[in-house]
N, C-alpha and C positions, 0 to 999 in steps of 0.2 A: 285732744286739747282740753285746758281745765275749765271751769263755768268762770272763772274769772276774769279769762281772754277770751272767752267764746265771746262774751260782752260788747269786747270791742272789735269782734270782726268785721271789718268792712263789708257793707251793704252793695258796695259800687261794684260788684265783681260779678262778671257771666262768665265768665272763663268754666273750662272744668275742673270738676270740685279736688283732682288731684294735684293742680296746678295751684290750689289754696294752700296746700298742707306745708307746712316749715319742713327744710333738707331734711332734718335727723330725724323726722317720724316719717318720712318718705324713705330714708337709709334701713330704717327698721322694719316696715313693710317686705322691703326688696328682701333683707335679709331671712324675715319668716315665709317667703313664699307668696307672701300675700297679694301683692301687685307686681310685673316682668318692668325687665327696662323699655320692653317693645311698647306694653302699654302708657307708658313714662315719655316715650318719644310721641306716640299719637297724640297724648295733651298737649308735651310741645309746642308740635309742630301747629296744632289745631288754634292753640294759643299766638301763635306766633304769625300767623294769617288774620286773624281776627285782629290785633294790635298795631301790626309792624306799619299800616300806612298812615297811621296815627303820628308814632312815637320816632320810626327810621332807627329803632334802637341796634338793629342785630340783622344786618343789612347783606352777609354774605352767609346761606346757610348751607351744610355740607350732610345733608338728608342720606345720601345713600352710603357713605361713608358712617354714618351716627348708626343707622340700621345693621350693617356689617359687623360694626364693633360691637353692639350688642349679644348677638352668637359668640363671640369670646369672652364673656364675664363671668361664663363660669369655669371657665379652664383659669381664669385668675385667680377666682377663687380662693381654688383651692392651695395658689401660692400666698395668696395676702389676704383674704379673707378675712384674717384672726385681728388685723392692723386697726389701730382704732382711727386711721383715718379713712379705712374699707368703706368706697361709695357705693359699691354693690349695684352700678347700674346706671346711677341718677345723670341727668342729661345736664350739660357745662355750657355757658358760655366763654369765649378765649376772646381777651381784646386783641385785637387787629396791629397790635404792635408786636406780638410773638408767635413764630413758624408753627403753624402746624401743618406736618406733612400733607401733600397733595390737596390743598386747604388753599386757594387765595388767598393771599396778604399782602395789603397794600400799605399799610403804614399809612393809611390815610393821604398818600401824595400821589399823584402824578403819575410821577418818573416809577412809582412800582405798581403804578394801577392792573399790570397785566401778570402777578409773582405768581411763582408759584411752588412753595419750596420744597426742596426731595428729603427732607428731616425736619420732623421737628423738635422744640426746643429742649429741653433737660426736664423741663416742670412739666411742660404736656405729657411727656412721656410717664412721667412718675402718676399725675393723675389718672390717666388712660390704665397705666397698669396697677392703679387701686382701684380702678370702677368707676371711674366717670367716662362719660360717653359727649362726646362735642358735638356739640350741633348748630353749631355757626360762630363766626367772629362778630363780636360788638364793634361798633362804631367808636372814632377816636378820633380828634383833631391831628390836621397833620404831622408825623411825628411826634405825638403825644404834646405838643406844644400849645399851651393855653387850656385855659377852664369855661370854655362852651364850645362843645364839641360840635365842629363842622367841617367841610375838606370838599376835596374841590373833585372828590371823584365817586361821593354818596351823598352828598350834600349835611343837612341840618339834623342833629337827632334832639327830639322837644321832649319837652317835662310833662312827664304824666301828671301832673296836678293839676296843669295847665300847658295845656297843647302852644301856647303864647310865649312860652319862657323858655329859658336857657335851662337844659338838663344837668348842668355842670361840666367839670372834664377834668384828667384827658379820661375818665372813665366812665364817659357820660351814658353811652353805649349799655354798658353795662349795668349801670346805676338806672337806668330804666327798663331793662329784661329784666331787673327781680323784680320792679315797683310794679309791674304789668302782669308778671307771672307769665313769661316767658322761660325762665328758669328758674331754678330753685337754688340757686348758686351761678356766680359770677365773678369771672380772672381779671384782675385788675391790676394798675401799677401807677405807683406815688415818686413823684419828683418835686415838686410844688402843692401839694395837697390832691394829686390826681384820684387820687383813693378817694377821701376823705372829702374834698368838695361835691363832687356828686353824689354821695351817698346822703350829705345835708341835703341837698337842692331834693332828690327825689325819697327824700324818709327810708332810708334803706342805711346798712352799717358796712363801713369802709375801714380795712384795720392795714395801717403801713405798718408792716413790723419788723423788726429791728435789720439789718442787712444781712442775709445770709439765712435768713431765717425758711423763707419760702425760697430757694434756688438763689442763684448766679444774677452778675449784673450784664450788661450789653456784651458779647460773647468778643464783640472787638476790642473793649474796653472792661477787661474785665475784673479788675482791680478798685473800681470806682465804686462808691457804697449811697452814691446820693438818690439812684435811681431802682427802687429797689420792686418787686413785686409782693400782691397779698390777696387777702378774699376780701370777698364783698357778699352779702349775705340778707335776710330779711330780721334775723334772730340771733342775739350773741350766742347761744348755742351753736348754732348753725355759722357760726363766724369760725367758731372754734374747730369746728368737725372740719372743714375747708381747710382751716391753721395745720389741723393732724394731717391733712392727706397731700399737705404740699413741704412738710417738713422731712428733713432728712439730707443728707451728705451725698455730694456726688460730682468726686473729682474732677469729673469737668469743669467744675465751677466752683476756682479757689473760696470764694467767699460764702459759699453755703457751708452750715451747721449742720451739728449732727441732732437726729431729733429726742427732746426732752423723755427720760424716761417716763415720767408722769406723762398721760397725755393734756391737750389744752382745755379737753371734755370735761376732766374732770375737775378740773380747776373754777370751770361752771358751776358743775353740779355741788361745788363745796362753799359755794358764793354765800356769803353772809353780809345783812344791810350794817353790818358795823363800820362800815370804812372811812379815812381821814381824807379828805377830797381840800383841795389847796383851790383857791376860786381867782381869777385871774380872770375878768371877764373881756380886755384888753391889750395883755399880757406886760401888763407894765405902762401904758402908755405906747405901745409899741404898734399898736393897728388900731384905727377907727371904728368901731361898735355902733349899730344903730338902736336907737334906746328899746327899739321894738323888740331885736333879736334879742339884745341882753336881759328884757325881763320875762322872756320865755324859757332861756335858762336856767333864772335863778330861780323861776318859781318853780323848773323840774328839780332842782338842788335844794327847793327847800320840802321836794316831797322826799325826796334822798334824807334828809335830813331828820324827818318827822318818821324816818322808819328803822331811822339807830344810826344814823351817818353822823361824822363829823365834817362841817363845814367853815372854814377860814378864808377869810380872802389876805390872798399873801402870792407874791412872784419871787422870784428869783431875782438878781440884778445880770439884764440881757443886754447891756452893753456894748456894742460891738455885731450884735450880731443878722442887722440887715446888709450890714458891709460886708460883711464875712459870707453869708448864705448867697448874694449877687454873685460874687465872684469864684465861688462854689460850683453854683451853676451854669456859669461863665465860662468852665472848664470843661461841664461835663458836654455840653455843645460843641466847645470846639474842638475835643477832643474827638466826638462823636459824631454827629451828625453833621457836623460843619465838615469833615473828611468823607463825605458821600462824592460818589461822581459826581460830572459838571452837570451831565443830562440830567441827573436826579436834581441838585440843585438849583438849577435855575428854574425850576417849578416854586420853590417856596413861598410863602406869605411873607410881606413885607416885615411883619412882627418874628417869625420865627430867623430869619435872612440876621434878621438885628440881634438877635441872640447871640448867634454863631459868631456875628462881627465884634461883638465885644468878647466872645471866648478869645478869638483871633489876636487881640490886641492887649491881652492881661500883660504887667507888667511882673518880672519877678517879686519885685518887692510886695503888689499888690495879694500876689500868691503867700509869701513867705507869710505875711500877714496873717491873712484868712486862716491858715493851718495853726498860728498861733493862736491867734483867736476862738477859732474852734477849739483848741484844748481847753483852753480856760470856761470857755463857754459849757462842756463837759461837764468838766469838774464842779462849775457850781450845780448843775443841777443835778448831779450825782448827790452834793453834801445836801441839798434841798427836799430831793426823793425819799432821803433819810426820816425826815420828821411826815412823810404824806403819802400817800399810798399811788395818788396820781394827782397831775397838774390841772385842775378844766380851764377852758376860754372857750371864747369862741370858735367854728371852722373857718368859719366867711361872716363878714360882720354887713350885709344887709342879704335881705332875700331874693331868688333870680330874677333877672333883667329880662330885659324880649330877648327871644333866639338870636335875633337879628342883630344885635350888639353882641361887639367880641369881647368888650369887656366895659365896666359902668364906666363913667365921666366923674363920678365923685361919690364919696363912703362919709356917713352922717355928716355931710356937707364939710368934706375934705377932699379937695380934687386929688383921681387918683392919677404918676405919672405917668405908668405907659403898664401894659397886657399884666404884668406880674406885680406891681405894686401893690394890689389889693389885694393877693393872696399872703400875706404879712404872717399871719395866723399859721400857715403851715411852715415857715421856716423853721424854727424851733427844732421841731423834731426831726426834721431834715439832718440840718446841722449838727446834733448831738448824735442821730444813729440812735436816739430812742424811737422805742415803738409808739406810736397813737391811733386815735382809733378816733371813728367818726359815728355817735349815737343820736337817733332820733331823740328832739327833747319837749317836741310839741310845735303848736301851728301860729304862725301870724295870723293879725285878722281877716288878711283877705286867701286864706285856708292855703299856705303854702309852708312845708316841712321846715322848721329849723333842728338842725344838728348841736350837737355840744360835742366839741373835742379834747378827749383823756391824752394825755400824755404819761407814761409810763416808765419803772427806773429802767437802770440796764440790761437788756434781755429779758424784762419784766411782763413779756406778752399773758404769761397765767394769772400774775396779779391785776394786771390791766381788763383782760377779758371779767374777774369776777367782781374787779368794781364797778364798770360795763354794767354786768348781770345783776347786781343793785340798785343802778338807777332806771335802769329797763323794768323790773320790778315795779318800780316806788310810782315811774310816769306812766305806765301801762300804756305806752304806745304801740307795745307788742298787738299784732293782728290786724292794724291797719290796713296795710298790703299785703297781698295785690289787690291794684283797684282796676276800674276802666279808666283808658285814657280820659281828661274832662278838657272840653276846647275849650272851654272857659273858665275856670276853675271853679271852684266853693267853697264853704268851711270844712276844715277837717272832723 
């Protein structure tokens, strides 16, 4: 690591010292011999005892299956090896909303508290046979529904900044295994900001990228692009090495891409602070901003700025598109999880039960709608992407709430109306099927992580990641985490 993040390494951390190190200098270790994946799992797991009654980040862990896998990475090797998404070993967190073979997976409900599936998913596999090694499912709100992750069969997973607060979700789980250094990479997935909210709440990077991009959508519904998967990471580097080793085509799953000949690595490494950054701290009037969050971002945009960036505040005209994105989602529920059995269903949360009832109840017209709107919604920020390299706003426009709330009562004193109202900020990119990304961009004053969220043009994950790698640069939040859990928080 260079003297200029050594600076800002976190002091809060007893962990061991390999459970500090960012993926891609740990992938390069593996790769020179230096360090095994056995010893890779012993920090782990060592990390992951010391933490986990803290945090309840990574609640199911599959120890002797991780160790097995281990003795096969280098018969992989020698077939992927060369890939530049090659993990060569490094230990994975998998949210709890996707199969991994003889692995419990409960979906955070009930009715699958006892799964346990004989396959797993298309992405696992591809990971598993580039070198990563799984060593437990992160925690998730039931059916990934809602943004503070708790269920009713592992209970509450808390924020490392503050053991008192909401970690985010649905990838809350995961979004506190990196912040702790329980892993060094983290599986995640975005429908509502699930990526990208908890990766603000816990100072960590959440990147939803574009559909198709990382694998397949829900294997029953498999044609649907709202609900998509991605990594989660401590270092846009390390965002990107996750990006390579889940990209690639694989007909089971119409909607995945084939992977980019350039890899996402090097689209880091080519990162230059010149970029045209479009500032939209509200996104038009479209979601409530607390004056606290918005002047943490703009004073990260205006070190962006002071290091060759261009900065304008300018949106797109987003007209239409809270109607559109509700009912969006409205589908993807009743399409989906609302077609579960009765025994799995009647477990659910009052909030998620009401989801499915409005997918249940879409009218044609309301549909025909939405899909028009969406296009048009597209379309302008395609012609908008043209003049600007990425969109920024906010992720979540105030900072986390106590665990114990499933969602706040009101955003800079605008009452919010029900679980998904406040999450306003990740529609967008939902809706369009652009990529975004969620970047640490510094601390409120009572020492809690705010995010800035890039939005990105079509299939623009490599330009998206190296303007990412600009402001990450400029803010030098880099090497924050992993901290120790703090039950009470402090300044960052």
């Amino acid at each position: 690591m260079d003297q200029k993040n050594a600076t800002a390494i976190s002091a809060d951390f007893s962990g061991p010292e390999l459970c500090r190190l960012e993926a891609h200098e740990v992938v390069a270790l593996l790769k020179k011999g230096e360090v095994s994946p056995e010893e890779l799992l012993d920090a782990a797991f060592k990390r992951i005892a010391e933490v986990e009654p803290a945090v309840n980040a990574m609640p199911t862990l599959c120890e002797e299956r991780a160790r097995a896998a281990a003795k096969n990475v280098a018969a992989n090797a020698r077939k992927n090896g060369a890939e530049p998404g090659w993990l060569g070993g490094l230990p994975l967190g998998i949210k709890d909303l996707l199969p991994v073979k003889g692995v419990r997976t409960t979906f955070g409900t009930i009715g699958h508290k006892d799964f346990v599936p004989d396959a797993s998913d298309p992405l696992v596999e591809r990971l598993e046979a580039r070198g990563g090694i799984v060593v437990g499912k992160t925690n998730t709100p039931e059916m990934g529904a809602g943004a503070n992750t708790f269920n009713a069969v592992f209970g509450m997973t808390r924020n490392p900044w503050d053991t008192r607060k909401s970690a985010g979700g649905s990838s809350g789980g995961a979004a506190a295994a990196l912040a702790t250094g329980e892993t060094w990479l983290s599986h995640g997935s975005d429908l509502a900001g699930s990526l990208r909210t908890p990766a603000a709440y816990c100072g960590v990077i959440g990147l939803r990228p574009t559909p198709g991009r990382a694998g397949g959508g829900n294997p029953t519904n498999a044609f649907s692009m709202e609900g998509v998967q991605g990594p989660m990471a401590r270092t846009v580097m390390d965002a990107a090495l996750f990006l390579d080793a889940m990209a690639g085509f694989d007909p089971r799953q119409m909607l995945s891409l084939e992977a980019p000949r350039e890899p996402f690595q090097e689209a880091v490494r080519r990162a230059t602070p010149k970029v045209r950054i479009a500032y939209a701290p509200d996104q038009g009037g479209l979601a409530p901003v607390e004056t606290e969050i918005e002047e943490v971002m703009r004073a990260a945009l205006a070190k962006a700025e002071k290091n060759g960036a261009t900065v304008e505040e300018a949106c797109p005209d987003l007209s239409g598109l809270y109607e559109t994105y509700v009912t969006l989602r409205a589908m993807v529920w009743g399409a989906g999880t609302g077609r579960a059995p009765e025994h799995v269903r009647r477990h659910f949360k009052r909030t998620l039960a009401e989801n499915i009832g409005v997918g249940e109840t879409l009218t044609p017209s309301r549909i025909y709608d939405a899909q028009i709107h969406r296009s048009a919604l597209y379309d302008r920020m395609h012609c908008f992407l043209e003049t600007y390299d990425v969109l920024a706003s906010a992720v979540v426009g105030l900072e986390p709430t106590p665990v114990e709330q499933e969602y706040p009562a009101e955003v800079a004193g605008k009452p919010v109306a029900d679980y998904i109202d406040w999450l306003r900020f990740s529609f967008l990119a939902t809706t369009t099927a652009l990529p975004a990304l969620s970047l640490p961009a510094g601390f409120t004053r009572s020492g809690m992580p705010v995010g800035i969220q890039l939005i990105g043009p079509p299939r623009g994950e490599a330009k998206l990641l190296a303007v990412a790698k600009a402001i990450e640069d400029a803010v030098g939040f880099r090497g924050r985490t992993p901290i120790d859990p703090r039950p009470a928080g402090r300044k960052g």
